[in-house]
C-alpha positions as protocol buffer text, in pm:
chain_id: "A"
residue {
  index: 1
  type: UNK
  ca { x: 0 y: 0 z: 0 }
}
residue {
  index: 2
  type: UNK
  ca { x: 133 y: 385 z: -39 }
}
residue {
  index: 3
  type: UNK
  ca { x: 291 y: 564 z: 221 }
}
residue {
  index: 4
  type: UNK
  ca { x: 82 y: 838 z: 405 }
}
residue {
  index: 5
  type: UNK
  ca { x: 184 y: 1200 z: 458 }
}
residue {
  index: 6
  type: UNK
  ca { x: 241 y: 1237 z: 771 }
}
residue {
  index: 7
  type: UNK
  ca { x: 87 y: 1554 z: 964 }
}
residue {
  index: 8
  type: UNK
  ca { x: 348 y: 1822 z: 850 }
}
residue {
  index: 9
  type: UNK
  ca { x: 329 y: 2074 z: 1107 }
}
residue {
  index: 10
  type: UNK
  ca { x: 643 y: 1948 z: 1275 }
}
residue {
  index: 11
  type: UNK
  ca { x: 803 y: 1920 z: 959 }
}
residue {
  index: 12
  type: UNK
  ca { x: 661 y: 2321 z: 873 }
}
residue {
  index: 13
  type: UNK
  ca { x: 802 y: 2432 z: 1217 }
}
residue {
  index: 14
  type: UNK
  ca { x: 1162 y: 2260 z: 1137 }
}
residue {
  index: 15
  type: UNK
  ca { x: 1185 y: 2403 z: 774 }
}
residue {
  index: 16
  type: UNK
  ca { x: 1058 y: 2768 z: 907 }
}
residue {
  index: 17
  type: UNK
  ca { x: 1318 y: 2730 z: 1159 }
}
residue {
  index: 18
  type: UNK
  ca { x: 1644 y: 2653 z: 900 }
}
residue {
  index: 19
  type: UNK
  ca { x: 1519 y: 2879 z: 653 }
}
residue {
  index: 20
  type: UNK
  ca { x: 1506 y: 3224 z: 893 }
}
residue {
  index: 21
  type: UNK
  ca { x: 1826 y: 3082 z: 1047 }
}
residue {
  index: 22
  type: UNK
  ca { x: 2024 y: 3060 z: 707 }
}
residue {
  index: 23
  type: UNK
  ca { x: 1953 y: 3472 z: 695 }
}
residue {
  index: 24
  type: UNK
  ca { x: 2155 y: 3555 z: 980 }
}
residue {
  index: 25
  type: UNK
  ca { x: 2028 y: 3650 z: 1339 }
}
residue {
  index: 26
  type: UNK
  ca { x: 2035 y: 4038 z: 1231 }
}
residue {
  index: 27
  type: UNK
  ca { x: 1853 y: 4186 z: 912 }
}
residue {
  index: 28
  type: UNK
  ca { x: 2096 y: 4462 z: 898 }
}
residue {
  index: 29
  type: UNK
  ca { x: 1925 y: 4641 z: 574 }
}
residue {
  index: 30
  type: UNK
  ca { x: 1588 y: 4645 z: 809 }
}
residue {
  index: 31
  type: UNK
  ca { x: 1750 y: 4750 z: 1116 }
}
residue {
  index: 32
  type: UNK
  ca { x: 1905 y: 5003 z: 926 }
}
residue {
  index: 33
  type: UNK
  ca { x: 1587 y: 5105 z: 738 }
}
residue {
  index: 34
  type: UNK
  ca { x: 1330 y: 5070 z: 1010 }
}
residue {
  index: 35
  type: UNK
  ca { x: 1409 y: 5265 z: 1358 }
}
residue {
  index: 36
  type: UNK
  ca { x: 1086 y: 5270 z: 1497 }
}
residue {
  index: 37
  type: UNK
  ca { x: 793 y: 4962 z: 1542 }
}
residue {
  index: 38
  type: UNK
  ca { x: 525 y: 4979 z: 1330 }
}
residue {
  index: 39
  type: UNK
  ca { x: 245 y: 4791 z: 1237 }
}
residue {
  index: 40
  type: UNK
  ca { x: 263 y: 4665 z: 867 }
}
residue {
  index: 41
  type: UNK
  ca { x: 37 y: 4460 z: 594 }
}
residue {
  index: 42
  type: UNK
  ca { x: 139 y: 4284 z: 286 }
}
residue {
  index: 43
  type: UNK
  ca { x: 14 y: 4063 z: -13 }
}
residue {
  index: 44
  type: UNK
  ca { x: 99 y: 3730 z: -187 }
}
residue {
  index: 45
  type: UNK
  ca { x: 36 y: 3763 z: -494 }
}
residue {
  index: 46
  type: UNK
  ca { x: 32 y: 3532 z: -769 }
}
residue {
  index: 47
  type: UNK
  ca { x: 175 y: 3674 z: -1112 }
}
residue {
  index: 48
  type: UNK
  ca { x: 87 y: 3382 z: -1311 }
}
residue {
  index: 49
  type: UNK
  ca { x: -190 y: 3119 z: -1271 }
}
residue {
  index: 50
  type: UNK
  ca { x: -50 y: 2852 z: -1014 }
}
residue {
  index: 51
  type: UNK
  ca { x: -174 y: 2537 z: -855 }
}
residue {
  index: 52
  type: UNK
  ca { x: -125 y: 2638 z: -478 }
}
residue {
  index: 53
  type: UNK
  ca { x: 50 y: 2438 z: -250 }
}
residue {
  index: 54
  type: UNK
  ca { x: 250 y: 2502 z: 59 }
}
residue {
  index: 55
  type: UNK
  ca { x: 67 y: 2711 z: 280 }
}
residue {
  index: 56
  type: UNK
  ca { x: 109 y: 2506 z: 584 }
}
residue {
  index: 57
  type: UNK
  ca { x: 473 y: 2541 z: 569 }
}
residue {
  index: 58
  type: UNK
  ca { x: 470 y: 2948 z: 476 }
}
residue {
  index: 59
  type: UNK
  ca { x: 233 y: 3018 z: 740 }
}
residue {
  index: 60
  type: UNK
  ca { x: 461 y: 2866 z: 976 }
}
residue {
  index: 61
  type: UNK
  ca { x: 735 y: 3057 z: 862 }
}
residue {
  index: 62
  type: UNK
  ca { x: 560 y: 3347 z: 863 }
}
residue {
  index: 63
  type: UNK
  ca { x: 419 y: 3303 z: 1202 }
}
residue {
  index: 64
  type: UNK
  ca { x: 819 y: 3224 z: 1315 }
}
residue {
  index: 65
  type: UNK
  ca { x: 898 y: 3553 z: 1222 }
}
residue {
  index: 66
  type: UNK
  ca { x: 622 y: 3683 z: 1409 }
}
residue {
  index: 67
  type: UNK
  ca { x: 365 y: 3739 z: 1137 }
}
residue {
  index: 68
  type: UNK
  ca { x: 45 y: 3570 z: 1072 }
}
residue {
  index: 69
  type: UNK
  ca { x: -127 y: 3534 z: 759 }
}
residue {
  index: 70
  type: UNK
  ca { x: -466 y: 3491 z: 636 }
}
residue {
  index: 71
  type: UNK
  ca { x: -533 y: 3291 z: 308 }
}
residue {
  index: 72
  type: UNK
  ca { x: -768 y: 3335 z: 51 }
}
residue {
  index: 73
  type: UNK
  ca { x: -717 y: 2997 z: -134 }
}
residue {
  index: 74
  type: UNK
  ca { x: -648 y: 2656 z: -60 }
}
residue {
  index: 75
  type: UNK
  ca { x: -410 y: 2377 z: -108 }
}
residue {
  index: 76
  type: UNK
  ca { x: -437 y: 2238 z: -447 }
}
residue {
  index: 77
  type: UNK
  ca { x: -672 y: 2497 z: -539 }
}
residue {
  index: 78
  type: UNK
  ca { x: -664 y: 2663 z: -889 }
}
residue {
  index: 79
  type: UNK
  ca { x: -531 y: 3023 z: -873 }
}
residue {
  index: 80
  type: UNK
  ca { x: -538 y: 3318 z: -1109 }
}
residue {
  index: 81
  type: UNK
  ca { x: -309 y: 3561 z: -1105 }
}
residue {
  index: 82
  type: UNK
  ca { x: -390 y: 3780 z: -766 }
}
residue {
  index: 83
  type: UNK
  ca { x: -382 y: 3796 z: -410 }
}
residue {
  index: 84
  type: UNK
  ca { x: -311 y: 3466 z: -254 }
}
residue {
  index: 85
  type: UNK
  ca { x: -323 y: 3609 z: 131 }
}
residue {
  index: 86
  type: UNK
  ca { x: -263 y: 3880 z: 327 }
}
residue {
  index: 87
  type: UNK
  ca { x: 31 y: 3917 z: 590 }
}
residue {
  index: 88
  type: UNK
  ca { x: 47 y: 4129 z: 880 }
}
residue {
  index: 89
  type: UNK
  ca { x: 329 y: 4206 z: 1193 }
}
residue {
  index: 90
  type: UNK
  ca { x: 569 y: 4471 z: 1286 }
}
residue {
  index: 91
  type: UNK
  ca { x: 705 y: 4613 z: 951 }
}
residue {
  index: 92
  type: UNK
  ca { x: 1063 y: 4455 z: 1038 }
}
residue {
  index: 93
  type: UNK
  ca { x: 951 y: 4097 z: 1051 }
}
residue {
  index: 94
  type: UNK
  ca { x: 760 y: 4132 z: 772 }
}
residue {
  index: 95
  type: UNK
  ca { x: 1056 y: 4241 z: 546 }
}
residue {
  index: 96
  type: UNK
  ca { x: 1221 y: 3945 z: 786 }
}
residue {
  index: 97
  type: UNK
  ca { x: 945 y: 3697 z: 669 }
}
residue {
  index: 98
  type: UNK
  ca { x: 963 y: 3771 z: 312 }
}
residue {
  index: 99
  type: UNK
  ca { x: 1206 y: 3564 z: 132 }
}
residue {
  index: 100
  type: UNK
  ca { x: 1165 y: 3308 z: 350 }
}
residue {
  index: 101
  type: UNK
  ca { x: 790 y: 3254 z: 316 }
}
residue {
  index: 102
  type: UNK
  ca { x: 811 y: 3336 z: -82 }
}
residue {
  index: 103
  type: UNK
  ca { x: 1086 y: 3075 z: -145 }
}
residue {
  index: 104
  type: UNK
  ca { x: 861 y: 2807 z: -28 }
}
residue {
  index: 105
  type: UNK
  ca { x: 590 y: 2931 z: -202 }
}
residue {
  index: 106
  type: UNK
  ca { x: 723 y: 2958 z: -501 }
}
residue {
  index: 107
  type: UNK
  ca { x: 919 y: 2609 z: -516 }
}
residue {
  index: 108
  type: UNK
  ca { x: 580 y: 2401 z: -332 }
}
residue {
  index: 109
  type: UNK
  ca { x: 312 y: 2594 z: -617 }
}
residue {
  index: 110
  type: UNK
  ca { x: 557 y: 2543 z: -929 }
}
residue {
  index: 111
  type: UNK
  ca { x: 554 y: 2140 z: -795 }
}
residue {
  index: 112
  type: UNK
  ca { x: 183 y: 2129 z: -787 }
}
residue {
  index: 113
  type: UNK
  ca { x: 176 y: 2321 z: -1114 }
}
residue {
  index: 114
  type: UNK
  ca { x: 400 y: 2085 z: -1314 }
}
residue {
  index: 115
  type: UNK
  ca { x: 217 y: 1774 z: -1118 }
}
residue {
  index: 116
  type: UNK
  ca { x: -104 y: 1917 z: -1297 }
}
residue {
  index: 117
  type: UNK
  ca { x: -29 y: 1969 z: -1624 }
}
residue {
  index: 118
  type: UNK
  ca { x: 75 y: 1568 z: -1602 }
}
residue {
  index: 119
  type: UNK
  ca { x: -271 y: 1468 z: -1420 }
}
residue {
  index: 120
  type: UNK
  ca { x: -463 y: 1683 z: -1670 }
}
residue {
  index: 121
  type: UNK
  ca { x: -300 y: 1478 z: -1987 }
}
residue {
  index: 122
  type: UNK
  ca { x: -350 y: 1167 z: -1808 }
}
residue {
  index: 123
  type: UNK
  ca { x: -729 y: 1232 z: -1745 }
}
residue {
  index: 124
  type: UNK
  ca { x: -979 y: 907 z: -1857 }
}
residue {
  index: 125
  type: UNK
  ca { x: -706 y: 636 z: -1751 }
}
residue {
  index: 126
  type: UNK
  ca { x: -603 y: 488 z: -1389 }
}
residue {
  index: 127
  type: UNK
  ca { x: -252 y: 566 z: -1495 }
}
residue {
  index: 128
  type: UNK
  ca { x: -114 y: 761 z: -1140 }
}
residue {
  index: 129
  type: UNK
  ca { x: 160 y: 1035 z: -1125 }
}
residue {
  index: 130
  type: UNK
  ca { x: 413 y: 981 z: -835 }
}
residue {
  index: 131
  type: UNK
  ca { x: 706 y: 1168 z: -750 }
}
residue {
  index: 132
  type: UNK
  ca { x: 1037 y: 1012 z: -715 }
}
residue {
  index: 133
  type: UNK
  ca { x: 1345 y: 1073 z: -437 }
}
residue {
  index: 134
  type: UNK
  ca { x: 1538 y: 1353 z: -627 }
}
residue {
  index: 135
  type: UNK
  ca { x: 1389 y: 1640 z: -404 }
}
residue {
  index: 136
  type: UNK
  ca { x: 1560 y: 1935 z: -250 }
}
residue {
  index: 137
  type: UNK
  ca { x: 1782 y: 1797 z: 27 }
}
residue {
  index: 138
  type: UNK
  ca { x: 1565 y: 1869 z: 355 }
}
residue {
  index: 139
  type: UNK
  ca { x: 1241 y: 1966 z: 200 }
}
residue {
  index: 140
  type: UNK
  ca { x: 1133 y: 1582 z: 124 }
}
residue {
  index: 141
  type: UNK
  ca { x: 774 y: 1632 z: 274 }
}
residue {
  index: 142
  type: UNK
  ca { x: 770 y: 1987 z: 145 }
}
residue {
  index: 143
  type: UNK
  ca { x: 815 y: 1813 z: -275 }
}
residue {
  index: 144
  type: UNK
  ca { x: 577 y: 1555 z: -200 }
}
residue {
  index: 145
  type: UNK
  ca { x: 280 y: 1719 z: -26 }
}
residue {
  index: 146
  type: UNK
  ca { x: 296 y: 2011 z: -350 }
}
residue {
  index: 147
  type: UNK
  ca { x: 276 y: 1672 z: -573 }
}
residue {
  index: 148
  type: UNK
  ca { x: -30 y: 1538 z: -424 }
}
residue {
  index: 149
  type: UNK
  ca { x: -134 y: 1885 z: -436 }
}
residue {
  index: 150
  type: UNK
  ca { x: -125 y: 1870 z: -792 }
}
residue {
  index: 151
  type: UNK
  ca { x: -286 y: 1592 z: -806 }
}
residue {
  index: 152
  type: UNK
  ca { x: 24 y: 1333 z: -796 }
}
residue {
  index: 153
  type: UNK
  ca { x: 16 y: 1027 z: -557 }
}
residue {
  index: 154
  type: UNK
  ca { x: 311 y: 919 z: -284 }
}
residue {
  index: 155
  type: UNK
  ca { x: 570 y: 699 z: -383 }
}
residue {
  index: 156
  type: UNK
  ca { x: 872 y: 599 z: -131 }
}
residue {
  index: 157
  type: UNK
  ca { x: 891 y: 878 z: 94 }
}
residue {
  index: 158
  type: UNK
  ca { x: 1217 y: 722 z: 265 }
}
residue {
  index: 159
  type: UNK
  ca { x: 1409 y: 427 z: 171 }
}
residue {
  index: 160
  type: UNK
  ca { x: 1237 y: 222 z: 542 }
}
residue {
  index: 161
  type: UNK
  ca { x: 897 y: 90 z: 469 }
}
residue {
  index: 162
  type: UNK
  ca { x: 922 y: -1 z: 96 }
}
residue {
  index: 163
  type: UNK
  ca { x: 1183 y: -219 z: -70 }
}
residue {
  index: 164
  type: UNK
  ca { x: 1302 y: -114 z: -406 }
}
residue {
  index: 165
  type: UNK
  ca { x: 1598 y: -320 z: -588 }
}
residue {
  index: 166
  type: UNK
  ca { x: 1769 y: -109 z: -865 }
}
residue {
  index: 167
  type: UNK
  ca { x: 2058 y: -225 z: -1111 }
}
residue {
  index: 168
  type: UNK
  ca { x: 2269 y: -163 z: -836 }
}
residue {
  index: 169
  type: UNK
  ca { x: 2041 y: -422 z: -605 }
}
residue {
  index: 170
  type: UNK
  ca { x: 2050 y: -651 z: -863 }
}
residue {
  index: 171
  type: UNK
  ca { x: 2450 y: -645 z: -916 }
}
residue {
  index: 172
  type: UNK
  ca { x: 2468 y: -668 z: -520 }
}
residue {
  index: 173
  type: UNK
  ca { x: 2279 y: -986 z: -533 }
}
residue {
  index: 174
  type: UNK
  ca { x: 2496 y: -1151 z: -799 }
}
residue {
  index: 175
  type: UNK
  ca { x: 2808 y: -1048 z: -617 }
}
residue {
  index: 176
  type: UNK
  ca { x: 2698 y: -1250 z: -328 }
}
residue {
  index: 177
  type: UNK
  ca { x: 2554 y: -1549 z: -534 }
}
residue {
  index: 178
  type: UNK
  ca { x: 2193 y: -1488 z: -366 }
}
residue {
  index: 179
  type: UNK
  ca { x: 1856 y: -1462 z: -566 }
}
residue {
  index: 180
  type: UNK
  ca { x: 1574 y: -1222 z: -567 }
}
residue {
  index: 181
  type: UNK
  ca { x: 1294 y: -1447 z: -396 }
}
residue {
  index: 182
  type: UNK
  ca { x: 1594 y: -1426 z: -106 }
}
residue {
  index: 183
  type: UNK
  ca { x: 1598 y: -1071 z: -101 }
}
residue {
  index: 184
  type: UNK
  ca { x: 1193 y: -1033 z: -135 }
}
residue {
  index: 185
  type: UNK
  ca { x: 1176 y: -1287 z: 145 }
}
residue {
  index: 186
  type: UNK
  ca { x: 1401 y: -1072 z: 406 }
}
residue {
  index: 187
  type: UNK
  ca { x: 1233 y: -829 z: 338 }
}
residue {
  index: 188
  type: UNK
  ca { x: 909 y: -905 z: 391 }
}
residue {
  index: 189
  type: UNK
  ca { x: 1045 y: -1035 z: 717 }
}
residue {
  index: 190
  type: UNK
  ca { x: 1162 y: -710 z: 834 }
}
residue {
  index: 191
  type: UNK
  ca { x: 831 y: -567 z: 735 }
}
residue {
  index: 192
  type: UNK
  ca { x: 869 y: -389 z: 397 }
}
residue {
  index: 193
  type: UNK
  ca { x: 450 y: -240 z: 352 }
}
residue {
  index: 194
  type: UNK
  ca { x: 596 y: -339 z: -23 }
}
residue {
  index: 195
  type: UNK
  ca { x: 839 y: -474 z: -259 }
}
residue {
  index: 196
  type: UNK
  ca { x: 927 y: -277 z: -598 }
}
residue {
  index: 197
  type: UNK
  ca { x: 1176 y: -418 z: -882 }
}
residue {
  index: 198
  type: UNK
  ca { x: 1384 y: -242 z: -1142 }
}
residue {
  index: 199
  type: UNK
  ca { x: 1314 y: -430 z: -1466 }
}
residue {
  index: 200
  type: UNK
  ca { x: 1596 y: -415 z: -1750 }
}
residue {
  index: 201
  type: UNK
  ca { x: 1516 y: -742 z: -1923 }
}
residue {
  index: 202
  type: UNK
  ca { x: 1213 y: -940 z: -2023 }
}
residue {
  index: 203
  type: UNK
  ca { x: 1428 y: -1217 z: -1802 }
}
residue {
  index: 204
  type: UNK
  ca { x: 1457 y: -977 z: -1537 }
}
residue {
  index: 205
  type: UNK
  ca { x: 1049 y: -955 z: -1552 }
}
residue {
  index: 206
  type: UNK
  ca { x: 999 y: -1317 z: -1536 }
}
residue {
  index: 207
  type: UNK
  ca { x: 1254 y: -1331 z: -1242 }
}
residue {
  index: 208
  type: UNK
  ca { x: 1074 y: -1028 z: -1033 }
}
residue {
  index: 209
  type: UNK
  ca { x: 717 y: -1162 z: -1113 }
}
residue {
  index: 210
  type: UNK
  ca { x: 835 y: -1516 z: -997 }
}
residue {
  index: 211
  type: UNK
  ca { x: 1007 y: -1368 z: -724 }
}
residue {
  index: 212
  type: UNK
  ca { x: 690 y: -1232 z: -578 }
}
residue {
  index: 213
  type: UNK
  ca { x: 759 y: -892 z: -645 }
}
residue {
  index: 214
  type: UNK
  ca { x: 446 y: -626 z: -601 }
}
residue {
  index: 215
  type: UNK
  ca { x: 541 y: -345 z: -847 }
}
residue {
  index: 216
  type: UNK
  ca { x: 807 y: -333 z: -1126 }
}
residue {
  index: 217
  type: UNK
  ca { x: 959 y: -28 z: -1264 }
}
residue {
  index: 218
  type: UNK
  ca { x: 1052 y: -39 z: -1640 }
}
residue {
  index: 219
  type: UNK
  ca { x: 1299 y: 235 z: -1681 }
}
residue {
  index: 220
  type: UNK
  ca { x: 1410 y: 417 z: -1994 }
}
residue {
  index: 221
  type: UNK
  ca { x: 1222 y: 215 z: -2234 }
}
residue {
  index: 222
  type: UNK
  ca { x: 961 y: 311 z: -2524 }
}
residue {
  index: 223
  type: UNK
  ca { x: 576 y: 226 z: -2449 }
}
residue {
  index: 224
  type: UNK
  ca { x: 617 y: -31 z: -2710 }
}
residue {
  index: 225
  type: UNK
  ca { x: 844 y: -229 z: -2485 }
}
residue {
  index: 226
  type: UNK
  ca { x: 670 y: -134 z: -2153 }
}
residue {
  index: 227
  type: UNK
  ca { x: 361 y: -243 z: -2327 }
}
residue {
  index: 228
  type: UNK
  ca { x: 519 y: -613 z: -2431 }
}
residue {
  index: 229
  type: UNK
  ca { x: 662 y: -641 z: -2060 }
}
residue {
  index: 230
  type: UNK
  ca { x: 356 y: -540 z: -1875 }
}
residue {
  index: 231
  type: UNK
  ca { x: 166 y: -811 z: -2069 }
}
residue {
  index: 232
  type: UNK
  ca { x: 431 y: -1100 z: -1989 }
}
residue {
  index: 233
  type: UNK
  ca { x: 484 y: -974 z: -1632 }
}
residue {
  index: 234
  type: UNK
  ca { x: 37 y: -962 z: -1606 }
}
residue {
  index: 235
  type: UNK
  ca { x: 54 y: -1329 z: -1749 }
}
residue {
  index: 236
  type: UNK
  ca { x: 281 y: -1450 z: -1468 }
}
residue {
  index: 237
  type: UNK
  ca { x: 124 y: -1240 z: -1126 }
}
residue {
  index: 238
  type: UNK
  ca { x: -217 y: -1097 z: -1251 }
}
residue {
  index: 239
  type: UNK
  ca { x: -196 y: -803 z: -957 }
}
residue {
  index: 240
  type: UNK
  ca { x: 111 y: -666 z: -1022 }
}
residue {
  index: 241
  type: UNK
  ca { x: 185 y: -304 z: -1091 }
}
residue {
  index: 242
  type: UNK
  ca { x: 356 y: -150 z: -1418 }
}
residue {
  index: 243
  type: UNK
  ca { x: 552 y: 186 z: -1293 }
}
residue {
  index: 244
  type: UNK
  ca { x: 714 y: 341 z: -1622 }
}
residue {
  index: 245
  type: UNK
  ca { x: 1007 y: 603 z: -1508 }
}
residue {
  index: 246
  type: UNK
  ca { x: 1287 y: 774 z: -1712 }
}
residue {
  index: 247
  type: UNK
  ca { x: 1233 y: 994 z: -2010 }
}
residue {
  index: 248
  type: UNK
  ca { x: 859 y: 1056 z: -1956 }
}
residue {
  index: 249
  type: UNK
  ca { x: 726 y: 1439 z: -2019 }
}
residue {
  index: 250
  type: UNK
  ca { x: 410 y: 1595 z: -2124 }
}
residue {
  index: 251
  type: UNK
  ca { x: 406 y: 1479 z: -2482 }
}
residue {
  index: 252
  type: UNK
  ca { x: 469 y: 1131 z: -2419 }
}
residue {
  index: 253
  type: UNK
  ca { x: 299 y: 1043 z: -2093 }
}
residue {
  index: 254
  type: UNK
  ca { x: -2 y: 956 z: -2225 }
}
residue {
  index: 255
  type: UNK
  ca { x: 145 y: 702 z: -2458 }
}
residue {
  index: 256
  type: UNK
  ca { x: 302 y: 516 z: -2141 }
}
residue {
  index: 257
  type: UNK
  ca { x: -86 y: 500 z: -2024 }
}
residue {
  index: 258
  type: UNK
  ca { x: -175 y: 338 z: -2305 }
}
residue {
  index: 259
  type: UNK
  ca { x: 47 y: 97 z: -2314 }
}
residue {
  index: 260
  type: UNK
  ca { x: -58 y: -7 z: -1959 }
}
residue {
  index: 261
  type: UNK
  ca { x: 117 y: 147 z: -1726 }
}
residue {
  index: 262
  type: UNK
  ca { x: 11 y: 204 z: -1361 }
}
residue {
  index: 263
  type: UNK
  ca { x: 174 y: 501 z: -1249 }
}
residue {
  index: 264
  type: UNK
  ca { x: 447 y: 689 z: -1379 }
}
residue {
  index: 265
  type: UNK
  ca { x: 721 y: 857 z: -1154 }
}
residue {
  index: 266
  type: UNK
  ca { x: 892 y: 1196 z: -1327 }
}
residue {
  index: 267
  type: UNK
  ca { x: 1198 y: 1321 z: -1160 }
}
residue {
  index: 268
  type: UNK
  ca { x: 1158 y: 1630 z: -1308 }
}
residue {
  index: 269
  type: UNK
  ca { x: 850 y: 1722 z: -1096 }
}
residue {
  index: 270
  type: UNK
  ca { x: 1092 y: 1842 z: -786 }
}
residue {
  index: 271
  type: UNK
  ca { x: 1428 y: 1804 z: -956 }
}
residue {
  index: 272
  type: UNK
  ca { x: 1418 y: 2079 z: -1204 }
}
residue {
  index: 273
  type: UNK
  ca { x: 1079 y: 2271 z: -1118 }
}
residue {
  index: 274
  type: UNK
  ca { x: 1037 y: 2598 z: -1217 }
}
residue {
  index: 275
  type: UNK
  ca { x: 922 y: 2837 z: -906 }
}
residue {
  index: 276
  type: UNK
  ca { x: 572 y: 2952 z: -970 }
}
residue {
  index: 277
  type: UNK
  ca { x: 598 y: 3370 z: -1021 }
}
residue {
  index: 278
  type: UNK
  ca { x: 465 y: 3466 z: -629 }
}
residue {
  index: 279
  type: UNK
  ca { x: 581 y: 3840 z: -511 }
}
residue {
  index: 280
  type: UNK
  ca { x: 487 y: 4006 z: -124 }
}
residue {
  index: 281
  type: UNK
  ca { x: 426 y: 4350 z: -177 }
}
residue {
  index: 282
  type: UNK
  ca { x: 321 y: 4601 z: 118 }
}
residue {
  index: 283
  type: UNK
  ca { x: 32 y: 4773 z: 164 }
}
């Protein structure tokens, strides 16, 4: 079964924490800009239409730097371009607060954008969206929540509960002259909620089907091939699960649908997003 996000307010209140440290304990242009306390108001606003995500972990931020905001949209909500919330505090912790809160913004809404775009072209089959682990180092649960903000679904989120062997797995188990139905075995043993095989062979198929494996992953190969796999791998263990991975974009995901594939997992979704266009601007 998938993982679970977990609640992410403890996460929210770590990440706020690192990312007002990494400025420095002074704001030196503010102190130097601002003498006296005053009461201030500003706006997020979206400059281009966004799928929103995020706002658990910039309202935490905000309210770190002793601001609190008030939203007018909601996770995985739609927006146009406009006024996503309103922030208010002393004028210094807003000008504290704002890179901060917009870097998240703008990295968690242009994740949920891109997821989107893939779960519009995919509309009419069952073919899922996950993510994959190339996220920002420390913002794991950040990536993933924008993706199933967009619309995506959870893959691994760490490498504990679910069992994946790569090439790498598979050259580990030759080394030491054991076999996959070993390695499933253990690890169902130990409690793995699933095991997931990297396919590079129609022998390698046969061998994870017959192995008991719950998922395979064909990666970097056309939907022709995935489609010729998925039908010998369906032959041998009715229930498992095609994942296609590697290569897939916009214009070809839908082919890998077609050609039967369960989910597909794009890197690209948190390893080379593009931050949705969010600005603060006071009042």
């Amino acid at each position: 079964m998938p993982e679970s996000l977990p609640d992410l307010s403890i996460d929210a209140t770590r990440v706020a924490a690192n990312a007002l440290a990494e400025d420095g304990l002074v704001d030196l242009t503010t102190a130097v800009s601002v003498r006296q306390p005053v009461s201030g108001e500003a706006t997020i606003e979206a400059r281009t239409r966004c799928v929103v995500s995020g706002l658990v972990y910039a309202e935490t931020t905000a309210r770190a730097a002793g601001c609190s905001v008030t939203w007018l949209v909601k996770e995985g909500g739609a927006a146009e371009p406009g006024v996503l919330g309103k922030m208010r505090g002393d004028l210094a912790n807003l000008l504290r607060a704002e890179r901060p809160v917009l870097n998240i913004l703008q990295r968690a809404c242009g994740i949920a954008t891109a997821t989107r775009e893939f779960v519009v072209v995919l509309e009419g089959t069952p073919c899922r969206v996950l993510h994959t682990r190339k996220t920002a180092p420390g913002l794991r649960l950040l990536d993933v929540a924008a993706v199933v903000a967009g619309g995506g679904a959870i893959h691994r989120l760490d490498l504990a509960h679910t069992v994946m062997v790569k090439d790498n797995h598979w050259r580990a188990l030759a080394r030491e002259k054991r076999s996959l139905v070993d390695a499933l075995a253990a690890a169902r043993a130990r409690g793995a909620q699933a095991c997931q095989v990297e396919v590079e062979t129609v022998e390698q198929v046969r061998d994870a089907c017959r192995a008991g494996a719950d998922r395979l992953m064909i990666d970097n190969q056309t939907p022709k091939t995935v489609a010729a796999w998925a039908k010998v791998a369906r032959e041998l263990s009715p229930a498992v699960a095609i994942e296609a991975t590697g290569g897939i974009t916009l214009k070809n995901v839908r082919a890998y649908a077609d050609a039967g594939a369960d989910y597909v997992s794009v890197g690209a979704l948190t390893h080379s997003v593009k931050a949705a266009d969010i600005a603060l601007e006071l009042v």
